[in-house]
N, CA, C and O of each residue as an XYZ file, in Angstrom:
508
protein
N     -23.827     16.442    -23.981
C     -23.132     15.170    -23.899
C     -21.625     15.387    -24.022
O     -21.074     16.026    -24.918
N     -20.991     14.716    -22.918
C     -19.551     14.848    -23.431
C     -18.564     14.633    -24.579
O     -17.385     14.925    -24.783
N     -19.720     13.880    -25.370
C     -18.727     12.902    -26.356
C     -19.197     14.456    -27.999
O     -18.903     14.384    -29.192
N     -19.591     15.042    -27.609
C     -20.303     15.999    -28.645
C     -19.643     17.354    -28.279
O     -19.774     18.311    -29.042
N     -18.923     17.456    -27.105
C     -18.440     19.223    -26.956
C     -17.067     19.334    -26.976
O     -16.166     19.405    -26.140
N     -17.216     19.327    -28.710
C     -15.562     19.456    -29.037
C     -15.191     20.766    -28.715
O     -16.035     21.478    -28.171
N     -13.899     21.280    -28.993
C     -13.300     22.795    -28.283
C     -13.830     23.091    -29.190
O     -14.699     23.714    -28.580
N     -14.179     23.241    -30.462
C     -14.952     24.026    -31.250
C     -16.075     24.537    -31.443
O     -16.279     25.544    -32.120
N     -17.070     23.746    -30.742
C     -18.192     23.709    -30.629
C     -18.714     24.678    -29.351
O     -19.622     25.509    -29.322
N     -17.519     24.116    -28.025
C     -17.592     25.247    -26.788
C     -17.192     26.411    -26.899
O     -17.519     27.371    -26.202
N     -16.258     26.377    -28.030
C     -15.791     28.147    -28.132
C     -17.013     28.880    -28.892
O     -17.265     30.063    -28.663
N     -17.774     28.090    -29.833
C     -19.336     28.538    -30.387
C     -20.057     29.265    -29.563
O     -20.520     30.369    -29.850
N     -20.252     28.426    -28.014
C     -21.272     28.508    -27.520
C     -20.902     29.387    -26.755
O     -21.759     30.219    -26.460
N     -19.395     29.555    -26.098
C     -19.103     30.763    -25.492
C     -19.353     32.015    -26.453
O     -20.026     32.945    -26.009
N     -18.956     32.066    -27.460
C     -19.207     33.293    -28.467
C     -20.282     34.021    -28.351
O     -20.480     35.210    -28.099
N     -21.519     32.344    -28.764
C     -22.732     32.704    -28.513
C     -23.237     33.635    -27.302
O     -24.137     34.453    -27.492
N     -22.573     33.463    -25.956
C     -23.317     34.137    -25.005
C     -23.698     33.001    -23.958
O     -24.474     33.237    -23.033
N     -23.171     31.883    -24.133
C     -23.406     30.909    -22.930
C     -22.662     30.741    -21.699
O     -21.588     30.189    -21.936
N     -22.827     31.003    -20.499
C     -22.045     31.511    -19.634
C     -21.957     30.239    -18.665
O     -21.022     29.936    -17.924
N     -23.355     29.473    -18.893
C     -22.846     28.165    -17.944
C     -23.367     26.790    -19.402
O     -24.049     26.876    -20.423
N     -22.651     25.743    -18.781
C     -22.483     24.860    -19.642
C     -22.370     23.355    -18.297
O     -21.729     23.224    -17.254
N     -23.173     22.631    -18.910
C     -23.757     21.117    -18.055
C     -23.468     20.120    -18.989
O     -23.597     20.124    -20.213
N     -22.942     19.028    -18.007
C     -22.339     17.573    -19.149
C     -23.013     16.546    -18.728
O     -22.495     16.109    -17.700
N     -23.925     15.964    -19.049
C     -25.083     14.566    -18.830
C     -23.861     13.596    -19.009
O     -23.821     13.011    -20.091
N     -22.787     13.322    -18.043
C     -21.902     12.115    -18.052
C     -22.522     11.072    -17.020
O     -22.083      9.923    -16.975
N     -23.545     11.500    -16.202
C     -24.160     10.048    -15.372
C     -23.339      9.184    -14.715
O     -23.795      8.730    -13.666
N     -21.839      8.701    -15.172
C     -21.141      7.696    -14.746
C     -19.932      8.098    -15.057
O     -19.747      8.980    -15.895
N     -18.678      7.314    -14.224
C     -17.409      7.448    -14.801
C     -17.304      5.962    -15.385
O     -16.682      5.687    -16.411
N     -17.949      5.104    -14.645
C     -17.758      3.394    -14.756
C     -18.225      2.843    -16.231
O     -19.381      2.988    -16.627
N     -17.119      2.142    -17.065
C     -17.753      2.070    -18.236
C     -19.024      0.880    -18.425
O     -19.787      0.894    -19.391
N     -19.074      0.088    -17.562
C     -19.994     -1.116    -17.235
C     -21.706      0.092    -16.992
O     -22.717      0.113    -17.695
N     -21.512      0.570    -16.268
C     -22.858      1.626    -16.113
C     -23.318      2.453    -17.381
O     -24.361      2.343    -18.026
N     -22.335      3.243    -17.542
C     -22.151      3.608    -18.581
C     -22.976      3.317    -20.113
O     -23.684      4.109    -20.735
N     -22.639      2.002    -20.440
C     -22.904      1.160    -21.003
C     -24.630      0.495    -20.803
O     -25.417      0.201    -21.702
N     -24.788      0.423    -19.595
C     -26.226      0.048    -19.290
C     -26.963      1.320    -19.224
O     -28.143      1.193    -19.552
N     -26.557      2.667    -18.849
C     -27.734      3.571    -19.502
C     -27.604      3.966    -20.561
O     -28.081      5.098    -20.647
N     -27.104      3.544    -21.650
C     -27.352      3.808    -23.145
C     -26.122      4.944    -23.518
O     -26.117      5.536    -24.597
N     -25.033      5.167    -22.415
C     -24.045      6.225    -22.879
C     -23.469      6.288    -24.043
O     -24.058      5.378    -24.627
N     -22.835      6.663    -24.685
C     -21.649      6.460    -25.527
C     -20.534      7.091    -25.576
O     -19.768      7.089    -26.540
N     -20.319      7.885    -24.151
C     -19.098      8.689    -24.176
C     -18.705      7.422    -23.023
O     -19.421      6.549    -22.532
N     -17.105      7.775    -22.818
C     -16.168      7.092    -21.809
C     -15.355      8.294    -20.802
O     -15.586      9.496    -20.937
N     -14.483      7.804    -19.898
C     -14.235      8.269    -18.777
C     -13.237      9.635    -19.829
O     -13.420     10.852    -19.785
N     -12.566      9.130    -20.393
C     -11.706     10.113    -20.770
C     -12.178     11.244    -21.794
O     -11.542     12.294    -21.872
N     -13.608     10.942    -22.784
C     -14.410     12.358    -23.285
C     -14.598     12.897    -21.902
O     -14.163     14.007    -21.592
N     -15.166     12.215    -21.167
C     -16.122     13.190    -20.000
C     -14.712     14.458    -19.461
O     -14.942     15.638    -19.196
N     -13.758     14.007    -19.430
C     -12.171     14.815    -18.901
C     -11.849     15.726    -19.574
O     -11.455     16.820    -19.169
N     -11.999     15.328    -20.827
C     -11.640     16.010    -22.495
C     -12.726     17.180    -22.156
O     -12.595     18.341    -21.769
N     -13.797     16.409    -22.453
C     -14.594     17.939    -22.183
C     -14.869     19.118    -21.410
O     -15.326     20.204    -21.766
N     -14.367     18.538    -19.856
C     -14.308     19.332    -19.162
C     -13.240     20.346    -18.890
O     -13.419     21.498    -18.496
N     -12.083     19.744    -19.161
C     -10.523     20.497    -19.780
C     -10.876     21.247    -20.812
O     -10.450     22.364    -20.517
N     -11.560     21.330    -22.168
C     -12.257     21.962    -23.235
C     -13.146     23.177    -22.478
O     -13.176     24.262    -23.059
N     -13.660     23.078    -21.575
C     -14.817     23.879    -21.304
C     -13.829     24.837    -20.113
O     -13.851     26.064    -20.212
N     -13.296     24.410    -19.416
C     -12.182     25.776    -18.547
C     -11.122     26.313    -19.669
O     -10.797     27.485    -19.476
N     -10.301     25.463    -21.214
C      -9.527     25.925    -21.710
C     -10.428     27.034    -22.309
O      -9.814     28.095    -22.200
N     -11.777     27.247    -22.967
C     -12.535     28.032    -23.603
C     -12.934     29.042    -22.561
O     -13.431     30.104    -22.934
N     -12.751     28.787    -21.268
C     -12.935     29.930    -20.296
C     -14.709     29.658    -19.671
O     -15.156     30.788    -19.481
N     -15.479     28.907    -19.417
C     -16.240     28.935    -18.929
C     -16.456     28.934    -17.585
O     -16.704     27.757    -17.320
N     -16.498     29.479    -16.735
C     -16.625     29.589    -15.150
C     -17.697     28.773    -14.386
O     -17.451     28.501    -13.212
N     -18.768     28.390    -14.889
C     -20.156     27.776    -14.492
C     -19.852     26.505    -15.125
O     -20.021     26.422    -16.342
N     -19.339     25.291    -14.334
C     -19.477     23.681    -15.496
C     -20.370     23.231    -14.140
O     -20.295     23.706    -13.007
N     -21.097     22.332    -14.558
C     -21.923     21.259    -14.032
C     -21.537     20.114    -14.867
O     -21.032     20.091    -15.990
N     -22.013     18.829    -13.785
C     -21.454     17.540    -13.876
C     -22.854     17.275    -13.652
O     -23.558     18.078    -13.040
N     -23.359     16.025    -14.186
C     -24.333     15.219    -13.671
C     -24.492     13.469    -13.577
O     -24.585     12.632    -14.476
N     -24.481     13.359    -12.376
C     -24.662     12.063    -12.113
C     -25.629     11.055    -11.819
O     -26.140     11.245    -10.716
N     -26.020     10.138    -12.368
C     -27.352      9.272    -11.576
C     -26.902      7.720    -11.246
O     -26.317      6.755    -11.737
N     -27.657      8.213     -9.948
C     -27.545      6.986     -8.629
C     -28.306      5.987     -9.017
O     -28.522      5.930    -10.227
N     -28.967      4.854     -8.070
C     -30.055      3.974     -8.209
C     -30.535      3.454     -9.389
O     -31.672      3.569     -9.847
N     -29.324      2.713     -9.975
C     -29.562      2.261    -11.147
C     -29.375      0.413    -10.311
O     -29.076      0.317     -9.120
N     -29.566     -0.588    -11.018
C     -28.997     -1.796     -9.957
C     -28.273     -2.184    -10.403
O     -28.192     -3.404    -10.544
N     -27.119     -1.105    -10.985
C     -25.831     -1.855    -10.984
C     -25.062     -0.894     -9.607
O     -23.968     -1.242     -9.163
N     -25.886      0.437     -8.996
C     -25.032      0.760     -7.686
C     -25.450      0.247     -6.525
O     -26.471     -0.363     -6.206
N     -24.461      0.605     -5.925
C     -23.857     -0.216     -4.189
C     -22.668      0.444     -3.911
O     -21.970      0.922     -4.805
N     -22.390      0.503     -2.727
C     -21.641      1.233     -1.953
C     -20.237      1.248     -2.673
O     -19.609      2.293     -2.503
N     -19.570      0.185     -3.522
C     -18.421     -0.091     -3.923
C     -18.867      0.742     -5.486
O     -18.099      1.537     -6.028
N     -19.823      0.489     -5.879
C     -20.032      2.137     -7.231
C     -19.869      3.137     -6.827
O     -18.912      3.787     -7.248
N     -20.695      3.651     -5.893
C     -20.320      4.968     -5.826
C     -19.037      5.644     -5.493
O     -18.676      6.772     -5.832
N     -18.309      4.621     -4.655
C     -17.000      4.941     -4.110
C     -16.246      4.848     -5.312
O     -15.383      5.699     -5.526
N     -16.474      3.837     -6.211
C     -15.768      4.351     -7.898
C     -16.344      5.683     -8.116
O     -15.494      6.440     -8.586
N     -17.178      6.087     -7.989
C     -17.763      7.732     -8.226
C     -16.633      8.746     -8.045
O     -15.866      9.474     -8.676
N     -17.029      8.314     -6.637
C     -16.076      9.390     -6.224
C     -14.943      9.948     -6.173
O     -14.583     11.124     -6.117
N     -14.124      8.419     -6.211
C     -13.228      8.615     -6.538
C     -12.678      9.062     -8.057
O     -11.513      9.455     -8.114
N     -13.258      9.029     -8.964
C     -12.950      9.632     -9.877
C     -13.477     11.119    -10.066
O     -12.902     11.843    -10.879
N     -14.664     11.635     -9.262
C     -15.242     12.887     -9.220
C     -14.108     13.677     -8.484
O     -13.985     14.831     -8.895
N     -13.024     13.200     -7.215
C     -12.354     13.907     -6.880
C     -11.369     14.397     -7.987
O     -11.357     15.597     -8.261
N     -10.512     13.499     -8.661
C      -9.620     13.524     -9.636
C     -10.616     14.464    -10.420
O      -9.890     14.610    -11.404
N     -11.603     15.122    -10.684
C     -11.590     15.984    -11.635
C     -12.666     17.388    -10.558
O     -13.530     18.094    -11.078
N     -12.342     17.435     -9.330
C     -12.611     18.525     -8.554
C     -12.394     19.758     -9.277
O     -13.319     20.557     -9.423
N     -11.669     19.890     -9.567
C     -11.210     21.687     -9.987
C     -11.739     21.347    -11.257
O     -12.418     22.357    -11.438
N     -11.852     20.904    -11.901
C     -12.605     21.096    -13.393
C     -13.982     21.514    -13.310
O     -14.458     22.267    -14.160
N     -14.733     21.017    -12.220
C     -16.289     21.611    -12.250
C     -16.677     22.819    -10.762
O     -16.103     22.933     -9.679
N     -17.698     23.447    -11.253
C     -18.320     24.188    -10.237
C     -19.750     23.651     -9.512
O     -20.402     24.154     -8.597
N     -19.903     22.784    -10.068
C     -21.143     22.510     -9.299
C     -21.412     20.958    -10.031
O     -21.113     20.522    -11.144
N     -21.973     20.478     -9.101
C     -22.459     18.364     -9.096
C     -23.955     18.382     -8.773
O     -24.526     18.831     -7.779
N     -24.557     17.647    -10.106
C     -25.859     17.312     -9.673
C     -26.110     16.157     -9.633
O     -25.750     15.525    -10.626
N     -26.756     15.440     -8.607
C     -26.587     13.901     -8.508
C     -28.436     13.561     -8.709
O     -29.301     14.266     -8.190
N     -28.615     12.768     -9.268
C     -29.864     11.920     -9.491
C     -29.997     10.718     -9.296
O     -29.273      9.777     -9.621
N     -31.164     10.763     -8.627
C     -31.357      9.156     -8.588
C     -32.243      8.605    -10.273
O     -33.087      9.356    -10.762
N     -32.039      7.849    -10.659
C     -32.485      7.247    -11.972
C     -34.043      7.575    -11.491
O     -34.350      7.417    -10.309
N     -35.073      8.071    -12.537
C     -36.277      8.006    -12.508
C     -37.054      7.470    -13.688
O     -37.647      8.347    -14.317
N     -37.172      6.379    -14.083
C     -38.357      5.312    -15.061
C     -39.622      5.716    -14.871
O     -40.376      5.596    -13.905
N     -39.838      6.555    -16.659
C     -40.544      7.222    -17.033
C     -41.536      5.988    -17.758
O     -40.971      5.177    -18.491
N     -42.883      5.887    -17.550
C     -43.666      5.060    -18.291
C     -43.627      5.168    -19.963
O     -43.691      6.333    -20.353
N     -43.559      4.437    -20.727
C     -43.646      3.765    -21.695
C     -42.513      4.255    -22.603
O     -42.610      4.659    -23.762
N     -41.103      4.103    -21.619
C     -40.079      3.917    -22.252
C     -39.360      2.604    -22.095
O     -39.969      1.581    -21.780
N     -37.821      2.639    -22.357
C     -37.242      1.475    -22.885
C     -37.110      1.013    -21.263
O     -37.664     -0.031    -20.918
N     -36.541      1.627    -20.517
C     -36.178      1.615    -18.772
C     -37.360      0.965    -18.038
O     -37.324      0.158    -17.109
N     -38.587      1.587    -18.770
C     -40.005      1.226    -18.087
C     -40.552     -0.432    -18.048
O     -41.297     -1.042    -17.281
N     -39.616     -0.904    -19.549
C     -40.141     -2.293    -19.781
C     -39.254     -3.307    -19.052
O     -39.707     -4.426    -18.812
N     -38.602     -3.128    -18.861
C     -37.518     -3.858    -17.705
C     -37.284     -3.476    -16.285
O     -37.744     -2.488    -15.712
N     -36.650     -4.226    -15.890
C     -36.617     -4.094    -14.280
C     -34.968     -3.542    -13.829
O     -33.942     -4.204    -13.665
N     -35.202     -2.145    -13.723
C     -33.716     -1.719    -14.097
C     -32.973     -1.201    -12.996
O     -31.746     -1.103    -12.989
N     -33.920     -0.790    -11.840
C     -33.144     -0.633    -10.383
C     -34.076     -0.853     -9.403
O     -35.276     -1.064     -9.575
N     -33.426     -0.790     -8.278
C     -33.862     -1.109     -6.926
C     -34.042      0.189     -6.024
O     -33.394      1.191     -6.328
N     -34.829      0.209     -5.014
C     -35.593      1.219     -4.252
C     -34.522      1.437     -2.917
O     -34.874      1.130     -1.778
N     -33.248      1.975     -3.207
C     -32.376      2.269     -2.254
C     -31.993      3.380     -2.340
O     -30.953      3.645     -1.738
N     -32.622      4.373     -3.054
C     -32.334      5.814     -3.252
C     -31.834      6.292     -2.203
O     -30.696      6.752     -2.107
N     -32.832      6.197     -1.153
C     -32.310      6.866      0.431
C     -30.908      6.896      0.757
O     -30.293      7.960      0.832
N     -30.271      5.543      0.994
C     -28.881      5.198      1.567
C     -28.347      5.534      0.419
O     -27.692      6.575      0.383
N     -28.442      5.048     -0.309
C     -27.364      5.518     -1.399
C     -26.936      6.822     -1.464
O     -25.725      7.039     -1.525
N     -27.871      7.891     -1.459
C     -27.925      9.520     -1.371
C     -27.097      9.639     -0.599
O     -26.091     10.259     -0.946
N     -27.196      9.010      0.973
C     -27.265      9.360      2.611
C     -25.565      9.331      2.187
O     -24.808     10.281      2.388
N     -25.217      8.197      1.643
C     -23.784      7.522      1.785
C     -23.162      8.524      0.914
O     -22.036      8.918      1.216
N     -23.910      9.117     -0.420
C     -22.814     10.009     -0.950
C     -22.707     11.048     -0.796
O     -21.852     11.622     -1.470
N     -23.355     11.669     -0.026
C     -23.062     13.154      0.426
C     -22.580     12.838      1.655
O     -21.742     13.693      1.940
N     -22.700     11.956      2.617
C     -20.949     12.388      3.523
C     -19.871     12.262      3.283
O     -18.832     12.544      3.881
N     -20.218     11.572      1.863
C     -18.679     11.237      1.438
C     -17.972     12.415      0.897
O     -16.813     12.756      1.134
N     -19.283     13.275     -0.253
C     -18.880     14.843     -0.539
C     -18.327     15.480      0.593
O     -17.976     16.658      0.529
């Protein structure tokens, strides 16, 4: 989690022997954010990733999830546009579509819509 990898903690894990390092930030948008249960904001997710090249890690992953029903073409393009602004900070983007696992909190509500396809389609030409 971003809001948990202080420089102290990444210089640990580099010590340790960890050579790649992944940040479950899901969103830059604090409204989304907020609806999947986050508690970090746009500027930990930055912090941490500035933390994780100042400690020297070469391998960062980002992860994002789509198909929640708060996205549409005007979310993701907030995506992206903030995924560009932090291009050189990561080596690799994993994008997800939200998947509601039975007899959790996501499962008991009605929490997205079945547009995975386009949504995908639309953000990788945009990559």
């Amino acid at each position: 989690n971003p809001n948990s990898a202080t420089l102290n903690w990444l210089k640990n894990m580099k010590n340790l022997g960890v050579n790649r390092i992944s940040f479950g930030a899901q969103s830059f948008h604090p409204k989304k954010l907020h609806f999947l249960g986050r508690i970090h904001n746009q500027e930990m997710i930055i912090k941490a990733l500035e933390n994780a090249n100042k400690v020297g890690f070469k391998n960062i992953n980002l992860d994002l999830i789509y198909d929640t029903k708060l996205d549409n073409k005007k979310m993701l393009e907030f995506e992206l546009l903030h995924l560009k602004k932090i291009k050189d900070l990561i080596t690799h983007l994993s994008a997800y579509n939200l998947t509601i696992e039975s007899n959790t909190a996501f499962a008991k509500k009605e929490h997205f819509k079945k547009n995975a396809p386009n949504l995908m389609k639309f953000f990788i030409k945009q990559l």
